[in-house]
N, C-alpha and C positions, 0 to 999 in steps of 0.2 A: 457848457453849463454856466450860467450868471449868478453870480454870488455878492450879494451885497452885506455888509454888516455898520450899525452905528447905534443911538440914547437919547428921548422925552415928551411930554405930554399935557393935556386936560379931556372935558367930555362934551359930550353931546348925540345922541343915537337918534338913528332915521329910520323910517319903514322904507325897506329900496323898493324901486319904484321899478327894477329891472331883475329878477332875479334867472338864474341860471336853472331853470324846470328842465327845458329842453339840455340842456349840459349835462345832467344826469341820464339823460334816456339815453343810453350808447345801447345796441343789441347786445343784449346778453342776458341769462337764464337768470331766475333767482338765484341771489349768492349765496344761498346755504350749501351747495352741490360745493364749493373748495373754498381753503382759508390760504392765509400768506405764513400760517406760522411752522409748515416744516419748512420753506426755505428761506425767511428772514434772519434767523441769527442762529449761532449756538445757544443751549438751554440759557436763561437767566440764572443770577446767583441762590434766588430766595426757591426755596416751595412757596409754594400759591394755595389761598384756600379758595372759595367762594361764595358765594349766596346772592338770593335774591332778597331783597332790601324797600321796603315804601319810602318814599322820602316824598313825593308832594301827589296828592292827591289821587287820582287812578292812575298814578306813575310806579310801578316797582322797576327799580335800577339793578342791572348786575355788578355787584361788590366782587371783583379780584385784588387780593392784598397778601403779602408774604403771611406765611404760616409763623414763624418766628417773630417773637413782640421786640417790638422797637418803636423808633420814633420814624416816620417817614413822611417824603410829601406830598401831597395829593393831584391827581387829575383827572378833572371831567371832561370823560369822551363820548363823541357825540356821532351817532351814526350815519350812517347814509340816507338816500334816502328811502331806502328798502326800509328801513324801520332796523331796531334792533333783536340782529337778525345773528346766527350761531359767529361768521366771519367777523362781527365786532365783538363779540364773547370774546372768540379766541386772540384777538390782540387786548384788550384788558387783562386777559391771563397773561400775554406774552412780556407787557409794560410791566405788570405786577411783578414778575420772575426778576424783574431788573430791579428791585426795592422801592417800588410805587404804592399806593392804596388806589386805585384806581375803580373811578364810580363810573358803569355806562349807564347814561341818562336814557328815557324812553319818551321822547317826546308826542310819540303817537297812542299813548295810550293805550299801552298792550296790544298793537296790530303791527304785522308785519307782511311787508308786501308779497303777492307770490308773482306779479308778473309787473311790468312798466306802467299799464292802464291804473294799478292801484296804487303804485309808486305815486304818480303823480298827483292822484286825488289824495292822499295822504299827505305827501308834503306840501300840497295846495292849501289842504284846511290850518295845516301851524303855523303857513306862511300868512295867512290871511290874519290871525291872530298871534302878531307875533309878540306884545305884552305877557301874554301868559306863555310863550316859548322861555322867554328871559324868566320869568317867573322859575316856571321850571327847572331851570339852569341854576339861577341863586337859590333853588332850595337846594340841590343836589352842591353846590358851594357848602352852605350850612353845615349840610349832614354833614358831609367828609372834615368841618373843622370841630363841627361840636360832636359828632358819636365817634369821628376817626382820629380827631385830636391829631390831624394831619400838619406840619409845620410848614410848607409854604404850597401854595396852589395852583395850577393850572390849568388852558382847557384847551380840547384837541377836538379836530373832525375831518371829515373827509367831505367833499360834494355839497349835499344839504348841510352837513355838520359841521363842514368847514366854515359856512357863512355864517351858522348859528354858534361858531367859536369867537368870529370877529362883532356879533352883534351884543355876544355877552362881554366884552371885553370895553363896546361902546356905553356899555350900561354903568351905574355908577360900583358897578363889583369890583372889589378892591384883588388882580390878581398877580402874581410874578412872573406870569409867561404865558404868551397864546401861540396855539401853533394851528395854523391853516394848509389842510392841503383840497387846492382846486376847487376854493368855493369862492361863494357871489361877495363882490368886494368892494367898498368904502374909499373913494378920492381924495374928496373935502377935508381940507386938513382943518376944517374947523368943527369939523364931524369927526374927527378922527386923535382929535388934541388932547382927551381925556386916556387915551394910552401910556402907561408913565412904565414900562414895562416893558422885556425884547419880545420882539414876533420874528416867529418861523410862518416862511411862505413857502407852499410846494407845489411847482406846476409843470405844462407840459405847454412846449410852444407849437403844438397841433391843435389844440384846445380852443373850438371856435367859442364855445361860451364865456372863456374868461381867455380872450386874447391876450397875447404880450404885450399890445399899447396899454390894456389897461393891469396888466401886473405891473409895466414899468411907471406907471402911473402913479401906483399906488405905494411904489417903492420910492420915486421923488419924495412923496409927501411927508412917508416916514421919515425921510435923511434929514428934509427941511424942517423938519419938528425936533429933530434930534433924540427921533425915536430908535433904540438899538434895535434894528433887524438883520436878519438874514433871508434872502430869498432866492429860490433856484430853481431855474425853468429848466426844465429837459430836454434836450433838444429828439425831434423823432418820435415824440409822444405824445398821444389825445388826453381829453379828460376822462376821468376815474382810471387813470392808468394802473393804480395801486390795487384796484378790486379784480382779484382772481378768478370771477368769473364772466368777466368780460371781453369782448370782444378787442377792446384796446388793450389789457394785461401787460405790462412791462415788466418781467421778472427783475430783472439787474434795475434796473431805475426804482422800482420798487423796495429791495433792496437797500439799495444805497440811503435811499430818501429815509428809512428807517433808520439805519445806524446814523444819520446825521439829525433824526430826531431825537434819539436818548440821548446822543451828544450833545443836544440843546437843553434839553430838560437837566443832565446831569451838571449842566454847566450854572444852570439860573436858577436851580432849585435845591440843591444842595450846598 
């Protein structure tokens, strides 16, 4: 496994011109049939409540946040590209048990995919408009600082969500941490310079859509910027390794990639 870590930045955001559509199509059922939270961690500390929440337009978001009032910090997670689907619910719940407020964003507009054909059409239409993805994304920023009074912010995703974690972060959204697992990704350190903040990378060196040259690629550029990241290719594993109902499913890398996400969050957000 490849671990890098280092700090710094400026902005500028692109529409990619190559995106990883095919990198999500691995065979496998709709992921509502299984989720990753009986075997990711032991319980979190906090009870969890939740709800469904409007934050921008025919977007209603799933709010998981400890039960218990405090002060905590927030993060927008961002699903697959199944849509958000019950398997992102339950890691929102799971985040939240760890003392998170955690918003899942709904970029598709209350659809959710039930097989690959509609996958794609769906994450086709947000990719084609990806202005009002970021959109999206900075109100779902908002909500969580203005209704959640959350004290420092971040944003996570997987696949589709993964890229749409790294586009919101190229945008001028002021955030303290992005965490990417296996999505479409950014070279150009002049595209990539308005990151002033650590990124987690999570990937798998079987992953013909987001090869290693271009994770190590992307991982120069952070060093050369003096961007703090962390990044950690898997070795033995495809893309969407971390989705439980896929064909590629990694239980232990899965796993793993998770306890060294709270470890990342509890490190730059606390």
């Amino acid at each position: 496994m490849h671990k890098k870590r280092r700090g710094i930045g400026f902005y500028l955001m692109i529409i990619l011109a190559t995106l990883s559509i095919a990198g999500c199509a691995q065979p496998e059922a709709p992921p509502e049939t299984t989720t990753n939270v009986d075997m990711l961690t032991e319980e979190g500390t906090y009870e969890v409540q939740t709800q469904d929440v409007s934050y921008f337009e025919n977007a209603n978001g799933f709010l998981a946040k400890p039960t218990e009032t405090g002060s905590y910090p927030g993060v927008i997670m961002i699903h697959e590209w199944w849509g958000l689907n019950e398997n992102i619910k339950d890691m929102a719940k799971q985040l939240a048990s760890e003392g998170y407020v955690v918003l899942a964003a709904d970029l598709y507009d209350g659809q959710v995919a039930a097989d690959s054909d509609a996958a794609r059409e769906l994450s086709s239409k947000a990719r084609a408009e990806p202005e009002k993805a970021v959109e999206n994304m900075k109100a779902a920023a908002a909500y969580l600082r203005d209704e959640q009074a959350v004290t420092k912010l971040a944003s996570m995703g997987w696949c589709f969500g993964g890229g749409q974690s790294l586009q919101l972060a190229l945008s001028d959204e002021d955030l303290d941490a992005t965490v990417i697992y296996y999505g479409s990704l950014v070279t150009n350190e002049t595209e990539l310079a308005g990151i002033e903040w650590p990124v987690l990378g999570v990937f798998g060196d079987q992953d013909t859509s987001i090869p290693v040259d271009k994770v190590n690629a992307f991982d120069a550029a952070l060093d050369n910027l003096g961007v703090e990241n962390e990044i950690y290719v898997y070795p033995g594993v495809g893309h969407a390794f971390a989705n439980p109902s896929g064909a590629n499913y990694a239980a232990e890398e899965t796993k793993d990639a998770w306890e060294k996400t709270v470890s990342f969050l509890d490190a730059h957000l606390r």
